[in-house]
N, C-alpha and C positions, 0 to 999 in steps of 0.2 A: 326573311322570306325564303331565305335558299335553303334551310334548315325544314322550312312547313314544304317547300316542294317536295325535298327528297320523302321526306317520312309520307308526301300522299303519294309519290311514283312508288311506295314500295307497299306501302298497306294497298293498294290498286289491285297486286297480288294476290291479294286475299278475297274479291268483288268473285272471282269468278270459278264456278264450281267447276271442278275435271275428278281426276280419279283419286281416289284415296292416296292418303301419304302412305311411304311401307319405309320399312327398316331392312337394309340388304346387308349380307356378309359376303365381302372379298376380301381375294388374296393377292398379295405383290411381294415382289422380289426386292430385301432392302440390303443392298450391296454393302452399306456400312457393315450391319450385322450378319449377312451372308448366309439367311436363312429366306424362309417365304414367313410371311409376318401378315396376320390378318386383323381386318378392325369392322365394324358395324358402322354404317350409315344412314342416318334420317334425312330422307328424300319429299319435300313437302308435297300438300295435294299441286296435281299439275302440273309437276317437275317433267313428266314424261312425254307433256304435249305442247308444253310453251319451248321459249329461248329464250326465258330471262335466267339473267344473274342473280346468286342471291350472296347475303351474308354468311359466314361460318364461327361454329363454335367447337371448338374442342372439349369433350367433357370424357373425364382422364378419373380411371380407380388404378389396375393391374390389368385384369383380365379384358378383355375387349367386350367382353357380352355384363359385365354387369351395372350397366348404366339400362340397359334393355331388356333384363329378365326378370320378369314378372313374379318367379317363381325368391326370390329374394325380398318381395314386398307382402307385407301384412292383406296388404288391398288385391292385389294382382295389376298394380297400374302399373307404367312403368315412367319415362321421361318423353316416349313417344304420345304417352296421354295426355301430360303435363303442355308438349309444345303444342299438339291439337288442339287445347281447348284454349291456350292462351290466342291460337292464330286463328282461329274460327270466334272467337269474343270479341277481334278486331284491337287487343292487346298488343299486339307486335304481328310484324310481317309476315314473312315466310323467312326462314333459313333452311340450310344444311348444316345437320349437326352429326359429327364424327365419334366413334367411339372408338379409339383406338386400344392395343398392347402397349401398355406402358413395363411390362416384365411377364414373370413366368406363370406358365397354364398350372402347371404341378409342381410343387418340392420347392426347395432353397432357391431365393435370390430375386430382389424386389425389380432391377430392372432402374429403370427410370433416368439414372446417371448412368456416364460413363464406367463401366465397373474395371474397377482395379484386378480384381481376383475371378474374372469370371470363370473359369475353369472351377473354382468351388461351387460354383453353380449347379443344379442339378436337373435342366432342364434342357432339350434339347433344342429348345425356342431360343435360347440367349444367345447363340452362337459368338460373335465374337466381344459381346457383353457392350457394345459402343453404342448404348438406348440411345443418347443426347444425340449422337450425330443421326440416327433413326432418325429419329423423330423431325429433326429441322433437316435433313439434308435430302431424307427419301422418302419419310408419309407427307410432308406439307406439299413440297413440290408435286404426287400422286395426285394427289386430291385434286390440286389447282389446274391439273393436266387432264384428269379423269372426267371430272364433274366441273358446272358453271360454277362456280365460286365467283363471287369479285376476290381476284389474288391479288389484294393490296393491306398493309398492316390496318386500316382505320376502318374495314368491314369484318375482320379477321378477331375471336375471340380465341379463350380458353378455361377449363371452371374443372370440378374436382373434388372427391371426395376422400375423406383419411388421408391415406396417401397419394391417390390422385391431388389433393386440394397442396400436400407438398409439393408434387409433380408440377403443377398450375402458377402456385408463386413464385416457385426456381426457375421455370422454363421462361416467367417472362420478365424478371430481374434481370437473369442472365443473358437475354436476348432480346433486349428493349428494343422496339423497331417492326415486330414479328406481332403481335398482338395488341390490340388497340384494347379492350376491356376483357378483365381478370378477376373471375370468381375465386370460392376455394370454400367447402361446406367441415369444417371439424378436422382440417389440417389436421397432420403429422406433421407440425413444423417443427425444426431444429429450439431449442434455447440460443440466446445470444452468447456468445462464446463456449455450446457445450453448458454451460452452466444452470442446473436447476436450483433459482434462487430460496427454497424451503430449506436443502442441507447442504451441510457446508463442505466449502473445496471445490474444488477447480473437477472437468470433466465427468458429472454426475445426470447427465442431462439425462430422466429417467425413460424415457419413451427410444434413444437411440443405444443406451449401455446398459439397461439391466431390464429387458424385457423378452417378451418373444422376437420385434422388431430389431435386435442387435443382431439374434443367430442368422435371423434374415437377411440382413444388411450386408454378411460380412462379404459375398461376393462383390459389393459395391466398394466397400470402405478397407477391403482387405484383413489381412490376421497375419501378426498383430493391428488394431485399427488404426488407420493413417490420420491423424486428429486434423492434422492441414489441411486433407482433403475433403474431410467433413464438412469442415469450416469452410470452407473454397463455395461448401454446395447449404452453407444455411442461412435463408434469405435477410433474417435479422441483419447480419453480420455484412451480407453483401449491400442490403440497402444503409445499412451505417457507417460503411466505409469506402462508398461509392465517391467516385471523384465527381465534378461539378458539371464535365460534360455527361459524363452517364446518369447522373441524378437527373437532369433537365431532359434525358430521355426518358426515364421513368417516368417523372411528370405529366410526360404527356398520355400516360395512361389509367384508365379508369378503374379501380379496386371496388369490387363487391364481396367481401370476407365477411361469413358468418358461422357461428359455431355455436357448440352443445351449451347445455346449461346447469352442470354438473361440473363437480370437480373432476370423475371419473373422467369425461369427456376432455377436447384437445380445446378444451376453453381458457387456463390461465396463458399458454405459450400463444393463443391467435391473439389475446389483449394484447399482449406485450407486442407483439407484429405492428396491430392495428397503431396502438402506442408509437411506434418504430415510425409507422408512415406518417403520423400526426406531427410528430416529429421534423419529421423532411419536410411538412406543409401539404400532404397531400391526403386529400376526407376521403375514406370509405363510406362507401352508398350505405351502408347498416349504421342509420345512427345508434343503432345498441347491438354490438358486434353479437349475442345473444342472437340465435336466431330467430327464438320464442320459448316462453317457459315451458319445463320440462321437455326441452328438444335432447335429444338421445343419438348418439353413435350408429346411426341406422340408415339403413336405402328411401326408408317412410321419411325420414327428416331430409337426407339427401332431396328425393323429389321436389320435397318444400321449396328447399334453399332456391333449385334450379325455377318453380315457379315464380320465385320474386325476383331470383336476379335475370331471367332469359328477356323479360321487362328494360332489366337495366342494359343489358347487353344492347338491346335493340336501339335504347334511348344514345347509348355512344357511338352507335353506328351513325347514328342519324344527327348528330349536334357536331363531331370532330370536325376539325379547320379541312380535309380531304373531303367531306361532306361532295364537291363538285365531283372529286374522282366514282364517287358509287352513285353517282347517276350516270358518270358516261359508263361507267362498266356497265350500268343495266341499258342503257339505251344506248349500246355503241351505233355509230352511225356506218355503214359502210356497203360497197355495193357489191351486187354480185361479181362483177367484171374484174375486180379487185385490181382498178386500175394505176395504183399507184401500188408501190412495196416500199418500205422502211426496210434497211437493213440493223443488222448485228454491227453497231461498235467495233473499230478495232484501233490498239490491241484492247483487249477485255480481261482482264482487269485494267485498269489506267492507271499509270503513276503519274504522269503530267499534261501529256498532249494522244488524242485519240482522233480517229475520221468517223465522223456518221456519213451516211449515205443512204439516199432516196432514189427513186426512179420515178417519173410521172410519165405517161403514153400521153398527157396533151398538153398544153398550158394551165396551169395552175397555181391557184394562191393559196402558198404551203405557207405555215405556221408552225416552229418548231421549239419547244420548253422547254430547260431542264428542270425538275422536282426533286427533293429530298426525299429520306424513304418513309418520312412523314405527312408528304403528299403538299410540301408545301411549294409554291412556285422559287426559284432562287435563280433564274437566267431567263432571258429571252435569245435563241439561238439566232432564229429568222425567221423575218414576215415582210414575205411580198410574194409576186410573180414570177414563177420560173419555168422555163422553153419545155418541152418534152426531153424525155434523155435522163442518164443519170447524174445526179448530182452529189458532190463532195463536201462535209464540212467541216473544217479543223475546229478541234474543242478542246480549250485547256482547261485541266481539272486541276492543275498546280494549284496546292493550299487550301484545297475543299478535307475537311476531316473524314478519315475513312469509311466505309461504308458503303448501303447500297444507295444508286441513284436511280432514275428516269428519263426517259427522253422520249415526248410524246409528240407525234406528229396531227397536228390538225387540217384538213382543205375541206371543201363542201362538202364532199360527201364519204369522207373517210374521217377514221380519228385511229392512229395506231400508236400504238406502244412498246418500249423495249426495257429492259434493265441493263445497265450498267455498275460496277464495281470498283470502287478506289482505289488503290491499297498504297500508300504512299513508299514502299519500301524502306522508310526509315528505322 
């Protein structure tokens, strides 16, 4: 029942006509990288005269405009047509969908990882070549500050193409927690150890050492190539030798991987991926990883992929076990008077013992949970009645595994939220 509410409080979305959706380009300052870094935004119809929340998807190539230029497609369509007609069919909701800079506008050097060698770089976008910490440390946080998102991982997507679809399965292997569902259209994935199983020997993986893709790379992987750090960064490798609590984190996310239907294309290395996750127990939505016959290395196939999987995306937003969390993000309850305040956690991060603290202006029956960053309940702090004034509350986090947490505040007429952080110092 709680699964057919959410999905009708958010297809609801779509009942009522306002102004056309647009695609905007801004720019922000990303302190990792220490350049100004810009990305394209689809803003659904409406977005500029409601107050609702919506879902987000990241859809990841290099350049930030080519998820959105038309002038790349056989058709002239692009991905903003793709999510109009699915959300005007009453297919899926509304979202905001991102196009960010995953690397450089011109010349040498793909971006995406942390680059070892950026100074071989030749672009003046790369600045201090630190993509990964970009990406999670200064565009997610943007977005979820900038624009309504629900900023919780189990509304929160990511999908990809070539190298973007590399971009997409690295970024949420390596940071399970961050993305509830994960496309990927004709990866540039790694081989499992470096190794392309057709010839023989160790480190022949032909798409990262003997292509255009290696001269590319080398501001990533450095010269000579650092094979550790390859391997550090190839998702095979990280989902096969992921320990038990990290796999159980992957687990909880949903893969939609499809690819070309060609050998020229990145079809033998996404089976073996696909393989990879069948392996751990966990299906890709593409029962025939195939995206369809004669599917081709292109922006026209890209579109495809994004119209079957933005379906699927929607479908995970709306069935995960945080399901309750993306209703209250869309229907937060709270009043103008903002008569209650939640504070910041201290200290923040926590190793053991931390204070929350509230303030209510009258009597009140405050409700206070702590959540994983899975959005699942795991404490009840307090529930009952408390005087006006502000209140204190000691909270041990001794023996919680590290990570981000929640602490959400419930009373009649408010619902607020904070995040906290573990770090056990061991």
């Amino acid at each position: 029942m709680k699964k057919q509410i959410l999905l009708f409080l958010l297809l609801a979305f779509t009942t009522v006509a306002h102004a056309q959706s647009v695609v905007e380009t801004h720019t922000f300052y990303s302190a990792a990288l220490g350049v100004e870094k810009s990305y394209l935004i689809y803003l659904p119809d409406g977005y500029s005269s409601d107050t609702a929340h919506y879902p987000s998807v990241y859809f990841l190539r290099l350049v930030e405009t080519e998820w959105f230029d038309p002038q790349l497609r056989s058709n002239g369509k692009t991905l903003k047509d793709v999510a109009d007609s699915l959300i005007a069919s009453g297919t899926i909701g509304k979202m905001i969908l991102v196009g960010p800079s995953t690397g450089v506008n011109t010349g040498i050097g793909f971006g995406i990882v942390n680059m070892l060698r950026p100074d071989l770089a030749t672009d003046s976008l790369i600045g201090t070549g630190e993509f990964e910490d970009y990406f999670f440390q200064d565009l997610i946080p943007h977005i979820d500050s900038a624009y309504r998102t629900i900023p919780n991982w189990c509304a929160r997507g990511v999908d990809g193409f070539s190298l973007g679809g590399f971009a997409s399965t690295l970024y949420s292997l390596k940071h399970p927690g961050v993305f509830s569902s994960v496309g990927g259209y004709d990866g540039t994935l790694m081989w499992y150890n470096l190794d392309y199983p057709v010839t023989p020997g160790p480190w022949d993986d032909k798409n990262w050492f003997s292509s255009g893709i290696a001269t590319a790379a080398v501001p990533m992987f450095g010269s000579p190539t650092d094979t550790a750090y390859m391997l550090a960064h190839s998702v095979t490798n990280i989902l096969t030798q992921a320990d038990p609590v990290t796999l159980d984190s992957i687990r909880q996310m949903s893969f939609h991987i499809s690819c070309g239907s060609f050998n020229f294309t990145n079809r033998e290395v996404n089976k073996k991926f696909v393989d990879s996750l069948a392996a751990k127990g966990i299906v890709n939505s593409f029962p025939n990883v195939v995206l369809q016959p004669g599917a081709i290395h292109s922006y026209d196939m890209a579109d495809e992929h994004a119209r079957r999987t933005l379906p699927m995306h929607w479908a995970t937003f709306a069935s995960f076990s945080c399901a309750e969390e993306i209703i209250l993000g869309i229907n937060n309850v709270t009043t103008a008077s903002q008569s209650i305040m939640l504070f910041q956690n201290y200290p923040n991060p926590v190793c053991s013992m931390t204070t929350i603290a509230f303030e209510v202006s009258e009597k009140s029956s405050i409700k206070i949970d702590i959540y994983d960053s899975f959005g699942k309940k795991i404490r009840e702090l307090v529930n009952g009645n408390f005087p006006s004034g502000k209140h204190q509350i000691q909270l041990n986090m001794a023996g919680f595994p590290d990570g981000v947490y929640y602490y959400r505040l419930e009373s009649a007429t408010q619902i607020l939220t904070k995040k906290l952080l573990v770090i056990s110092g061991d």
